[in-house]
N, C-alpha and C positions, 0 to 999 in steps of 0.2 A: 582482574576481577575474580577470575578464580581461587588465586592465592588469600583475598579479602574473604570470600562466601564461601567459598570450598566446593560448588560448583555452578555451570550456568547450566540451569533449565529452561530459559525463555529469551530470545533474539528478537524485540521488534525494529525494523528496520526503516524508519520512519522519517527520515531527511527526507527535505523536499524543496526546490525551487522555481521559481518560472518567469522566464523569457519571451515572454509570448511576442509573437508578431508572424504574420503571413508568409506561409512556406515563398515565396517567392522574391520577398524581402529579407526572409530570413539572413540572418550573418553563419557564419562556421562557428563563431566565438557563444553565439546564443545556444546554439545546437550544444559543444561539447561541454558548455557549461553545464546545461540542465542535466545530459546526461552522466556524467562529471560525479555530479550531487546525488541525484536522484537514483541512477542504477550502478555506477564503479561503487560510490560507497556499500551498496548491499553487500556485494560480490566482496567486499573487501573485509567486510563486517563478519558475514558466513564463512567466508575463506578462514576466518581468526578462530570459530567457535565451532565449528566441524568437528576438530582433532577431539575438544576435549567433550565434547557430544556422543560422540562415538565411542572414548571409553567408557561414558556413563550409560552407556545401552540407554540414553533417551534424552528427551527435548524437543522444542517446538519453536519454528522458527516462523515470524509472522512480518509478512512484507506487506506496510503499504501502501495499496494501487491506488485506485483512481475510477470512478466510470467513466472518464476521457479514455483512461485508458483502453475498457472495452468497447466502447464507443466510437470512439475518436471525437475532436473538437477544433473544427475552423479556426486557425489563429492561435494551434496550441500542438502542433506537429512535434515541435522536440518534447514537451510535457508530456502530450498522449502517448507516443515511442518508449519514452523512459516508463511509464506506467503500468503500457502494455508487456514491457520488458521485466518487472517485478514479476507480473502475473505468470511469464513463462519460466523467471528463475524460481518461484518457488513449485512450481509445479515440475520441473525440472529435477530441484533437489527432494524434493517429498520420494521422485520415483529413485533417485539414485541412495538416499537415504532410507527410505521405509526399513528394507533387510535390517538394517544395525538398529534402529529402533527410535530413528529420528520422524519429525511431522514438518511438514513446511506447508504454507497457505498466505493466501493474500487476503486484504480484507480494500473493497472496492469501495469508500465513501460517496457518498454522491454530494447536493448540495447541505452544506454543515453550517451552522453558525459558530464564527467564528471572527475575531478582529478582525480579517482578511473582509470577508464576506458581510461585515457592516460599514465599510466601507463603499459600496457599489450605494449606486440611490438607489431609492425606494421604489422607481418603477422597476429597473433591473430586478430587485429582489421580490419583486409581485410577480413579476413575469416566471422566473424562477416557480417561484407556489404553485403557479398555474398550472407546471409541465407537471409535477410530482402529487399525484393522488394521494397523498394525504395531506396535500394542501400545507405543508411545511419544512421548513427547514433539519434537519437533523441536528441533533445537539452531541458535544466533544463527549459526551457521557454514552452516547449511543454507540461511537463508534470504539469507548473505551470497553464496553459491555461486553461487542464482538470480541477485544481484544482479549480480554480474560475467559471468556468463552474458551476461546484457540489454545490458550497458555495452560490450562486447567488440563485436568485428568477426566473431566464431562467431554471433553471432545477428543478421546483418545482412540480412537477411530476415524478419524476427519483427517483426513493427508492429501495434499493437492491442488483444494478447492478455492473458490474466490468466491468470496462471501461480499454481493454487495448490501451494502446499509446507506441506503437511499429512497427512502419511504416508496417502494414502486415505480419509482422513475425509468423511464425508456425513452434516453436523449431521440 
């Protein structure tokens, strides 16, 4: 990538899968899959783009979570883990990064419309509406909006943080 653009300014870390089923049914194979996907890929992603981050005295690395993640979510132990495990790796590299002149952040989507999510019926997705005060779903533009936010030079003071976009929602 670098040798193509000449440098990388911006890491969204944005793999995601889920295995859902009840911590007590859970398998080993559902666990280190999700986590697998969802957190080694980050850590393997930033492992890659550190080095040349750090010569460029800058960049912004944006991991994202989940509000399972902050949350948690019955039936969704290895996904919430993996999540809540983004939230800490970037809050993690922000502080060990900041000195050289790196930014890392999560962005916490809540409920999104999206193929995934038009698949549930329609009571599931009413029920949904109910919990989130503004009465809707979030759209892939919203959570793209955070994401350029984070990437940009407008949030060049913002290192750490978890940004959820989730119209108000408090699982």
């Amino acid at each position: 990538m670098k040798e193509e653009f000449g440098s990388i300014d911006v890491l969204v870390n944005n793999a995601g899968i889920t295995k859902d089923g009840l911590m007590l049914r859970m398998t080993e194979a559902q666990w280190d899959a999700v986590i697998a996907v969802n957190l080694k890929s980050a850590f393997n992603f930033i492992h890659a783009c550190i080095p040349v981050m750090m010569r460029q005295r800058g960049g912004s690395i944006i991991n994202m979570a989940s509000v399972v993640g902050v949350h948690g979510n019955a039936g969704q132990a290895n996904y919430a883990a993996s999540k809540a495990g983004m939230i800490a790796l970037a809050k993690s590299v922000a502080q060990e990064m900041g000195p050289k002149g790196l930014r890392a952040n999560a962005i916490a989507p809540g409920f999104i419309e999206t193929a995934m999510t038009e698949q549930l019926s329609e009571d599931i997705r009413k029920e949904w509406a109910a919990k989130i005060p503004m009465r809707r779903g979030g759209t892939t533009e919203d959570v793209a909006n955070t994401a350029l936010y984070l990437a940009s030079d407008l949030s060049s003071y913002v290192s750490g943080q978890v940004i959820q976009v989730d119209g108000g929602m408090n699982m």
